[in-house]
N, CA and C atoms as an extended XYZ file, in Angstrom:
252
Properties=species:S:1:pos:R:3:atomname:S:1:resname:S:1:resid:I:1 pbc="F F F"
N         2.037        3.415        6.102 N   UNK     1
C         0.718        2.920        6.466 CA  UNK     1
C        -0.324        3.811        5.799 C   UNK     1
N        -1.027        3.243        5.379 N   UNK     2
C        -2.132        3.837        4.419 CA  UNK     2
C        -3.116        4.750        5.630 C   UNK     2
N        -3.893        5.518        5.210 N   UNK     3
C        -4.817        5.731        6.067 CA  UNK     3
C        -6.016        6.330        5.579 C   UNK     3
N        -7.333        5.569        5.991 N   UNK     4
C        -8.066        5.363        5.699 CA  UNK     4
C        -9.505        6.441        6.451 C   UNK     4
N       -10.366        6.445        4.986 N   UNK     5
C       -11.219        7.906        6.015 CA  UNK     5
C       -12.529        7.224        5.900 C   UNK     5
N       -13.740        7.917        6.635 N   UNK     6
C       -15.006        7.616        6.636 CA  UNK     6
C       -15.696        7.911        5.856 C   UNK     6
N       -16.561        7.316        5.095 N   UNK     7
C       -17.479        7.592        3.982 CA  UNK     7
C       -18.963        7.535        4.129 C   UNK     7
N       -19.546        8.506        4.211 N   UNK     8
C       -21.531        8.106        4.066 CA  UNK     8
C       -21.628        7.119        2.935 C   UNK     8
N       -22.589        6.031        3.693 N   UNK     9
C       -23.257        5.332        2.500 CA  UNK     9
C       -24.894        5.196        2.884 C   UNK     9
N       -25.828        5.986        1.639 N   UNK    10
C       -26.747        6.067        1.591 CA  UNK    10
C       -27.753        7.280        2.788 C   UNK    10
N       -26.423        7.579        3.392 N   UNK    11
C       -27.134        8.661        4.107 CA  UNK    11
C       -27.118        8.179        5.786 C   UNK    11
N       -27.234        7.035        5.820 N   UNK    12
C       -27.941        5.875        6.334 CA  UNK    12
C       -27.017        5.167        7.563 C   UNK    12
N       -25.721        5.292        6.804 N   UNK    13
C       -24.965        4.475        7.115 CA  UNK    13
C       -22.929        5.060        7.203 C   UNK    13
N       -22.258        4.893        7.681 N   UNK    14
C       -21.007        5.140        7.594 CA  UNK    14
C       -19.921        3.859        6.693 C   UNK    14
N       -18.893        4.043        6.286 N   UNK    15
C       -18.223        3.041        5.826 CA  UNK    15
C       -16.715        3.679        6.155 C   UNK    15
N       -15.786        2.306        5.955 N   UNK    16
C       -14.662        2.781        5.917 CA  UNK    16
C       -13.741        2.412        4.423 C   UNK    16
N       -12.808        3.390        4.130 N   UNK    17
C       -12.150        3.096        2.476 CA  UNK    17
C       -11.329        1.946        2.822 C   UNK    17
N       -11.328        0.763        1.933 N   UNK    18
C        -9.713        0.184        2.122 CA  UNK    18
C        -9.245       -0.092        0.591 C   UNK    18
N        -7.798        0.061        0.772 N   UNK    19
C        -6.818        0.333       -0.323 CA  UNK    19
C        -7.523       -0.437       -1.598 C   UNK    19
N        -7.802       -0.020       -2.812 N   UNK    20
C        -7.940       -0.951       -3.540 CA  UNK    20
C        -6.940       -2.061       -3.965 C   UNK    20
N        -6.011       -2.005       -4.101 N   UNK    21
C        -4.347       -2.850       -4.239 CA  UNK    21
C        -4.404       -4.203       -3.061 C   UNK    21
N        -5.159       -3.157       -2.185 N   UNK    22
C        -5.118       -5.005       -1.551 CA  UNK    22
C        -6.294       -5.329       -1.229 C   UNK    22
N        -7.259       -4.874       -1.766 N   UNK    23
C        -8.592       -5.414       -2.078 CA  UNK    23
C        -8.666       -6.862       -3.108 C   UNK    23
N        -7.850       -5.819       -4.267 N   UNK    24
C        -7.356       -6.802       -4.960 CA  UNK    24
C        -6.530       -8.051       -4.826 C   UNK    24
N        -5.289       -7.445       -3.960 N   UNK    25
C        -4.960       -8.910       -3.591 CA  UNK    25
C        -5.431      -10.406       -2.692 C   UNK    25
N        -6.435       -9.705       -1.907 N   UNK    26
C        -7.724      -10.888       -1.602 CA  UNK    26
C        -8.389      -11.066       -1.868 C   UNK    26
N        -8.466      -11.007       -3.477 N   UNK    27
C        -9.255      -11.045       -4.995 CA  UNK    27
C       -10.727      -10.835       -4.298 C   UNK    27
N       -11.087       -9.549       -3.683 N   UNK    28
C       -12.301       -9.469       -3.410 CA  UNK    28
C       -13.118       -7.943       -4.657 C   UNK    28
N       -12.142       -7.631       -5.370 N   UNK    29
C       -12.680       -7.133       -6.425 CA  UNK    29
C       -11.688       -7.054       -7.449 C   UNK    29
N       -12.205       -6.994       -8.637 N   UNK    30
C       -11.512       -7.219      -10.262 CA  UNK    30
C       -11.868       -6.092      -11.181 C   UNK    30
N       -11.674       -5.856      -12.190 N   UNK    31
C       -11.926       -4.517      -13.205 CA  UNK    31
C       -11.342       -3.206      -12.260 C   UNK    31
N       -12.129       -2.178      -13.237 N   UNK    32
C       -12.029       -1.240      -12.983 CA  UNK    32
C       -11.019       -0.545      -13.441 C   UNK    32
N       -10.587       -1.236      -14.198 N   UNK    33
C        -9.009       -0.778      -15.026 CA  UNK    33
C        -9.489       -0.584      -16.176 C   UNK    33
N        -8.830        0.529      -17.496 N   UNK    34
C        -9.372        0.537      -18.430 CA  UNK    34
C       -10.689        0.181      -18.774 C   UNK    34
N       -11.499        0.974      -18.403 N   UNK    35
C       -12.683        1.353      -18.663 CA  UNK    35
C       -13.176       -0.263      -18.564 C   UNK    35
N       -12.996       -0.948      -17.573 N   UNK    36
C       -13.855       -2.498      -16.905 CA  UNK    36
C       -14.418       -2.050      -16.306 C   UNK    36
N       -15.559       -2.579      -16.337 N   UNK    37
C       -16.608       -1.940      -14.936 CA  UNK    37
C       -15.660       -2.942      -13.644 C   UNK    37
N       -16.046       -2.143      -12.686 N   UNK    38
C       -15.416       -2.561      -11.375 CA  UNK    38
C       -16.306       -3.877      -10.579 C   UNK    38
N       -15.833       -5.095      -10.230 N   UNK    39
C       -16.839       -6.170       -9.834 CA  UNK    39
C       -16.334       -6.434       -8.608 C   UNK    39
N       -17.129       -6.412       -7.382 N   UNK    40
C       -16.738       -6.868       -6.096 CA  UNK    40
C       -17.336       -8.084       -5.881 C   UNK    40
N       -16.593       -8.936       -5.506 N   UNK    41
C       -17.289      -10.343       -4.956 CA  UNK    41
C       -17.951      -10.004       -3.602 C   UNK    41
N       -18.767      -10.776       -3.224 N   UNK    42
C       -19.772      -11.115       -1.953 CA  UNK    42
C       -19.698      -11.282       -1.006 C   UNK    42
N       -18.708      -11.077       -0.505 N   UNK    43
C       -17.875      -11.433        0.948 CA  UNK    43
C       -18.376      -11.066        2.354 C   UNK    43
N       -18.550      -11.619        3.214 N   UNK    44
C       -19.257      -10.626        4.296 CA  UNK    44
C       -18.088      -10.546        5.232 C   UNK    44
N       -17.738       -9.215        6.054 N   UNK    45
C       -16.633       -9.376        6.721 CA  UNK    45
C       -16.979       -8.716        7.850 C   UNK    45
N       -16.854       -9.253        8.978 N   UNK    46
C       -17.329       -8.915       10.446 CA  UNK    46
C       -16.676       -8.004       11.254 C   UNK    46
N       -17.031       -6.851       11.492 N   UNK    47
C       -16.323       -5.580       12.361 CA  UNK    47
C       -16.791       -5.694       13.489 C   UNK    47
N       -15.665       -5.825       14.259 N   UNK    48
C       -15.656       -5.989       15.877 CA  UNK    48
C       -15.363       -5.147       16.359 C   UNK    48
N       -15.768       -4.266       17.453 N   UNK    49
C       -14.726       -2.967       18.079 CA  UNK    49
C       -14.522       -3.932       19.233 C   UNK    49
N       -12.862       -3.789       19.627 N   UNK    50
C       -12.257       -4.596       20.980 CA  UNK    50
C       -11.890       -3.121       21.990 C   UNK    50
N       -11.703       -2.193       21.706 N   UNK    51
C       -11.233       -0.932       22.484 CA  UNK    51
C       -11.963        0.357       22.018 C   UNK    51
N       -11.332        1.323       22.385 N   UNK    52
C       -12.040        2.731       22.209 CA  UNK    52
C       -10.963        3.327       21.233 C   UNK    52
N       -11.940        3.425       19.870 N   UNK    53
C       -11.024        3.988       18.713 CA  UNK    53
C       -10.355        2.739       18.005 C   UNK    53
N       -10.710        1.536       18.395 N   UNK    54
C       -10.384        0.448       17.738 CA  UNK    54
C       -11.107       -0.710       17.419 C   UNK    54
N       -10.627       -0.941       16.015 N   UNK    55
C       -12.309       -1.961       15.402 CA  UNK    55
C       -11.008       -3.146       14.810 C   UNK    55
N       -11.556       -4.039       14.127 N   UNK    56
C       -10.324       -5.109       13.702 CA  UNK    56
C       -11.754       -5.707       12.662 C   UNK    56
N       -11.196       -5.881       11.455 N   UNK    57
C       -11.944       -6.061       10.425 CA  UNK    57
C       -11.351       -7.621        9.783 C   UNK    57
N       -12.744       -8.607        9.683 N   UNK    58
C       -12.136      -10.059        9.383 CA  UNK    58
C       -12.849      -10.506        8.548 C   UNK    58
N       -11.993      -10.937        7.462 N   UNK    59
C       -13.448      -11.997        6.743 CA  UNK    59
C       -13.514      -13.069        6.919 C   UNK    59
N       -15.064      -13.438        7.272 N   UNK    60
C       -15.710      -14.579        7.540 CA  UNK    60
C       -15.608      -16.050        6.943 C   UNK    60
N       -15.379      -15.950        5.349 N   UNK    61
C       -14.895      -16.969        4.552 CA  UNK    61
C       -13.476      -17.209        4.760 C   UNK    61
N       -12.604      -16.788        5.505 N   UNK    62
C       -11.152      -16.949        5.736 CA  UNK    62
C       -10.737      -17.802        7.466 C   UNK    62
N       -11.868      -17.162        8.214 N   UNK    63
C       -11.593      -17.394        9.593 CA  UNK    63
C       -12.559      -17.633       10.565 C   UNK    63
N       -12.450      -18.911       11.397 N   UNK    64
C       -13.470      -19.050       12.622 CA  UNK    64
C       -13.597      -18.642       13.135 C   UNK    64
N       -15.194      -18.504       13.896 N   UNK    65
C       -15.453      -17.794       14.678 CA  UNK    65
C       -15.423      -18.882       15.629 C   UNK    65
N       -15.987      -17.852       17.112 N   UNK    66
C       -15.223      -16.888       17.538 CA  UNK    66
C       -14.140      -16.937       18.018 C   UNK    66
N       -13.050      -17.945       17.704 N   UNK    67
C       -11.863      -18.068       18.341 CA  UNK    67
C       -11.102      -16.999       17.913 C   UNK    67
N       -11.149      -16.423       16.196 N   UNK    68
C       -10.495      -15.271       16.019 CA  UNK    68
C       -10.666      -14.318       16.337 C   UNK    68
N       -11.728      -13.633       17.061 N   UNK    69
C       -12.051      -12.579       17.198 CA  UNK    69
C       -11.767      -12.528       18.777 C   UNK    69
N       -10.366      -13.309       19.612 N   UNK    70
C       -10.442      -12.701       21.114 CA  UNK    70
C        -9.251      -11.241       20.525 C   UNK    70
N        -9.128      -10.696       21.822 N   UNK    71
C        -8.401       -9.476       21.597 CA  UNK    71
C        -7.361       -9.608       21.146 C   UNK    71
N        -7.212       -8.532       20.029 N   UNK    72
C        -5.760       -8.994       19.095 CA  UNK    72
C        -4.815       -8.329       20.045 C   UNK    72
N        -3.640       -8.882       19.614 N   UNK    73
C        -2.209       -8.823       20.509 CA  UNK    73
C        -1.920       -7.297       19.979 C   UNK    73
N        -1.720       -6.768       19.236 N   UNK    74
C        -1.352       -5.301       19.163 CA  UNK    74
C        -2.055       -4.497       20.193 C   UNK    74
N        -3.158       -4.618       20.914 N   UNK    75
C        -3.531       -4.001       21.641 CA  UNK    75
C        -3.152       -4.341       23.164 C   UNK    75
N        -2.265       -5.145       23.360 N   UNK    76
C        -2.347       -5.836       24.389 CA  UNK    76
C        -0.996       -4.748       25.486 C   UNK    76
N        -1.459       -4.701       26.473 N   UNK    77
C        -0.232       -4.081       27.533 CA  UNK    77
C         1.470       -4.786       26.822 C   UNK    77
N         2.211       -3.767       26.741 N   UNK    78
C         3.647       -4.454       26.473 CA  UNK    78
C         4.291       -5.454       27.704 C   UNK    78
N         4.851       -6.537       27.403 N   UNK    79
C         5.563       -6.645       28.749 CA  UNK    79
C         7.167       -6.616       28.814 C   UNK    79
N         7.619       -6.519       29.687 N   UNK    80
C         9.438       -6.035       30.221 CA  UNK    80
C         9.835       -7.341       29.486 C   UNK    80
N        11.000       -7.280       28.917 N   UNK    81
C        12.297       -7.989       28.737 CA  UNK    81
C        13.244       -8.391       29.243 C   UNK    81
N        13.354       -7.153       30.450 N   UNK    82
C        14.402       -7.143       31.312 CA  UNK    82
C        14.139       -6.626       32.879 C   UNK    82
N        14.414       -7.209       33.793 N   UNK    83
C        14.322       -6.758       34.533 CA  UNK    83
C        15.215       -6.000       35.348 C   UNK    83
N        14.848       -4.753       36.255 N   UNK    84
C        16.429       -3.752       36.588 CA  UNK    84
C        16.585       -4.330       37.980 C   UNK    84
């Protein structure tokens, strides 16, 4: 699992890094290879915090709102399999 750190932007503002490799693979940026200038497409992607220490990052051109954004299941209480 990759892990990802916080970045100032503009002084102003905080950001978070994500992998370029799979930036790329949701063709949301191109170049940057051999001296290409680097081009990000326009995407707006909506950060939700659902818990404490937890945000879930979606893009908007991919998914409805707000049905996607109830609490994702990774956060959810485990439940038993078995009972003793």
């Amino acid at each position: 699992m990759a892990m990802n750190q916080l970045v100032s932007i503009g002084g102003t503002s905080v950001g978070v890094t994500l992998p370029m490799a799979e930036l790329r693979d949701e063709q949301l940026v191109s170049g940057g290879t051999g001296g290409e200038p680097l081009e990000i497409e326009e995407t707006l992607l909506r950060v939700e915090r659902f818990d404490r220490g937890a945000w879930q990052v979606v893009r908007t051109d991919e998914h409805e709102f707000p049905a996607y954004m109830e609490r994702p299941a990774f956060c959810q209480q485990a439940q038993p399999t078995v009972e003793a």
